[in-house]
C-alpha positions as CSV (number, residue, x, y, z in Angstrom):
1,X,0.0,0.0,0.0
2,X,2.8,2.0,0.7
3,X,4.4,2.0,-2.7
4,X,0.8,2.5,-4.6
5,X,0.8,5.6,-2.2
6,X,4.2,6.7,-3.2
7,X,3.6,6.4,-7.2
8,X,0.4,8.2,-7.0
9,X,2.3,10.9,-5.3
10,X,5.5,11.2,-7.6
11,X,3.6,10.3,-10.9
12,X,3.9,13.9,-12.6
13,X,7.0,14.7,-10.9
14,X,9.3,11.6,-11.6
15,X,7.2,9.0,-13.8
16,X,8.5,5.8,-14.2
17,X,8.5,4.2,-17.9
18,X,6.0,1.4,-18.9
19,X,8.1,-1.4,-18.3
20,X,8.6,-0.4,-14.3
21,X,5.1,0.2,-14.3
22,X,4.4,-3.1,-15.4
23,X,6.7,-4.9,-13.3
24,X,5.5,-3.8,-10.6
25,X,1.5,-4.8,-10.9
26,X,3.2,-8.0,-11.8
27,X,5.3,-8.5,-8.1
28,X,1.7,-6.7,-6.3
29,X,-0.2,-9.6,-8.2
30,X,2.4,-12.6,-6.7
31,X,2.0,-11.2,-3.7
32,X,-1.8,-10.6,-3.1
33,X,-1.9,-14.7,-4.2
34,X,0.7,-15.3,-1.8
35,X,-1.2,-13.3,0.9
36,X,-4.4,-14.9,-0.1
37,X,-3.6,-18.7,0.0
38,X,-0.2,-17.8,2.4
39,X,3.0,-19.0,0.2
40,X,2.8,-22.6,1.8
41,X,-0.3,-23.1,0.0
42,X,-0.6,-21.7,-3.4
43,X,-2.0,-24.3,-5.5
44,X,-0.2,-25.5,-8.6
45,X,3.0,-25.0,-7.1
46,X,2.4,-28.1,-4.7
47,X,4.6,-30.3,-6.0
48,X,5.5,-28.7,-9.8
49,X,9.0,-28.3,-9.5
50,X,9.3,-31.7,-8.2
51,X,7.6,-33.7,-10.7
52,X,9.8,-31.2,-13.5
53,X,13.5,-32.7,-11.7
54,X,12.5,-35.7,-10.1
55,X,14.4,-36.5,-7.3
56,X,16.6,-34.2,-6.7
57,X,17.3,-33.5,-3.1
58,X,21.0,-34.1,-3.0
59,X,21.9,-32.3,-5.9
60,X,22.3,-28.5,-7.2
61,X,18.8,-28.3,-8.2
62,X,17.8,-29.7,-4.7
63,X,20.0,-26.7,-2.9
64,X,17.1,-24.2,-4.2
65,X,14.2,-26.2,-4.1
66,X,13.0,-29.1,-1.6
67,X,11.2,-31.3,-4.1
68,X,8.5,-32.5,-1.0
69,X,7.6,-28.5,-0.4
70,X,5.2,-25.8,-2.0
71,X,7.8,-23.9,-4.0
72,X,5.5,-20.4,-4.9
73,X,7.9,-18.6,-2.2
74,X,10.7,-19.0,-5.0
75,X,9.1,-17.5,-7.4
76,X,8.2,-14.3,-5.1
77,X,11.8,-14.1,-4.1
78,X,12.7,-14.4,-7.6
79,X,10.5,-11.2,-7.9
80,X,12.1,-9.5,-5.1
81,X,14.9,-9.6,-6.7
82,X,13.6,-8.8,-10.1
83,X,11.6,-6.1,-10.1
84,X,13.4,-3.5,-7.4
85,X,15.9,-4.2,-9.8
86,X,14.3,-2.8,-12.6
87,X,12.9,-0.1,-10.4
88,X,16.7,0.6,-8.8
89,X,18.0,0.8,-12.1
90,X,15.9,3.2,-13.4
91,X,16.2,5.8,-10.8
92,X,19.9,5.4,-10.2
93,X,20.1,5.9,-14.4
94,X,17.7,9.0,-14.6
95,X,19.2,10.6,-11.8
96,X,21.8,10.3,-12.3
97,X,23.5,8.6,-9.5
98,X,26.0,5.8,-10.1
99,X,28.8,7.0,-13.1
100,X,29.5,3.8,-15.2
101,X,27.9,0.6,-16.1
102,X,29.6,-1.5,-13.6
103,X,29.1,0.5,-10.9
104,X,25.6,0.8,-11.7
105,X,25.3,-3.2,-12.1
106,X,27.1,-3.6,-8.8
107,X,25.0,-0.9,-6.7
108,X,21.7,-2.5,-8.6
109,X,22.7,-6.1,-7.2
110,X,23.9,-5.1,-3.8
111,X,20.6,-2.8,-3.1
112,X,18.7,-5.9,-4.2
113,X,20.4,-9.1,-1.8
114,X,20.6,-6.6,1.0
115,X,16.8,-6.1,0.6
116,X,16.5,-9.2,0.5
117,X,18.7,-10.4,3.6
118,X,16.4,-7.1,5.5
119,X,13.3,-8.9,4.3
120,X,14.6,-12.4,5.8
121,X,15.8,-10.4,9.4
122,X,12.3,-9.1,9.4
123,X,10.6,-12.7,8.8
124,X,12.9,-13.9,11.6
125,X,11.9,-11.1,14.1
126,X,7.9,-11.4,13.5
127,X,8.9,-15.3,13.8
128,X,10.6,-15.0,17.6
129,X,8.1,-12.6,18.2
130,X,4.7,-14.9,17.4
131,X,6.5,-18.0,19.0
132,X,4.3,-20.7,18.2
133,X,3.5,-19.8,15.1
134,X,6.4,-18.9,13.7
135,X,7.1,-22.3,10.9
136,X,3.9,-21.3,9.6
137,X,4.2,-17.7,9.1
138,X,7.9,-18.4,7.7
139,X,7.1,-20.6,5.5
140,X,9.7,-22.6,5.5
141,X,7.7,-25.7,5.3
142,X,10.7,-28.0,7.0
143,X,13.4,-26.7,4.5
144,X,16.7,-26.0,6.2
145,X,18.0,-23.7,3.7
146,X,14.9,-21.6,3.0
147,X,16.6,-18.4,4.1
148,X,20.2,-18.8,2.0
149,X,17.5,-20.2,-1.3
150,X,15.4,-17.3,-0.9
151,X,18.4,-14.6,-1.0
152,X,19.8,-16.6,-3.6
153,X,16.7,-16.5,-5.7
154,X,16.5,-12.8,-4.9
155,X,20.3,-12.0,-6.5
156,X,19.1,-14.4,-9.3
157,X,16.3,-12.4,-10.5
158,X,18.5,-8.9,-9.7
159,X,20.8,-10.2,-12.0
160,X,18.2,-11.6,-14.4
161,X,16.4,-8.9,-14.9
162,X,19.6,-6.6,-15.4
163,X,20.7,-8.6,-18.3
164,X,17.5,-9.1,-19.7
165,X,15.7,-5.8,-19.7
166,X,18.2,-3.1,-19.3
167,X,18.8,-2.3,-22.9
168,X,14.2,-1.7,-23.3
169,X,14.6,0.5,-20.0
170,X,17.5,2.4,-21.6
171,X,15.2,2.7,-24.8
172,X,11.7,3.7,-22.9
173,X,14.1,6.0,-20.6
174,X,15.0,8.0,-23.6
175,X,11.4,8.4,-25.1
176,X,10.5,9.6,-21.6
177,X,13.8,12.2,-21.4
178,X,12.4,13.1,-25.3
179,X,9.1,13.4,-24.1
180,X,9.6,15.4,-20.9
181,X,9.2,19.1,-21.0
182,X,12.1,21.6,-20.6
């Protein structure tokens, strides 16, 4: 609610290009499912990945994902890596910020796993705080490396999204420098 609050409020001053825009209905839409059925539960994603790899638990494959688990929780950390990268980017670019594509990269990635380390603190706090209800409201269904896979899946999608898209935000951030009156 917060960030629908913020782009109705910096919309004619600083607006973002399409492709932000869309990115981010996208990551509201994973998460209202994931706040509707909870992430343990989201159907279709029961036992997906497992039935894709087979058995898997003791390899690579089987680090990110425990094949006897709901897996939805991966793809919202995918997103939370994804699209605040895409978001990142394009502020850091059209204000100029960061000076060289590296840099940029490397602020863009950093930003992004130290959200996402924040976001798994936070988790851990409500957690200790509920007591007994803390496996449920983590999610981590019995998975001992849910936290690491999560911030893993996180820089994935940073990094992701950074090689895929960066060259159509470049483009749409020069129609809306074109567009923008002096």
């Amino acid at each position: 609610m917060l960030a629908a609050v913020a782009l109705a409020v910096t919309i004619n001053r600083f607006p973002f290009t399409p492709l932000s825009y869309t990115l981010i209905l996208i990551h509201c839409v994973i998460l209202m499912v994931g706040g509707h059925y909870t992430y343990a539960e989201v159907p279709f994603f029961g036992n997906s990945i497992g039935d894709l790899f087979g058995d898997s638990g003791d390899t690579f494959i089987g680090f990110f994902f425990d094949m006897e688990r709901n897996n939805y929780d991966k793809l919202g950390h995918l997103a939370q890596g994804f699209i605040p990268a895409m978001v990142a980017r394009e502020i850091l670019v059209r204000a100029n910020i960061v000076n060289g594509k590296w840099w940029l990269i490397l602020f863009v990635l950093s930003f992004c796993l130290g959200f996402s380390a924040f976001y798994e603190l936070i988790e851990w706090w409500v957690a200790i705080a509920s007591g007994e209800d803390a496996e449920a409201f983590l999610g981590t269904q019995g998975y001992q490396w849910d936290t690491q896979s999560d911030m893993a899946f996180a820089l994935l999608g940073a990094a992701s999204a950074l090689l895929l898209l960066s060259h159509w935000q470049d483009r749409q951030i020069g129609k809306l420098r074109h567009s923008a009156p002096s």
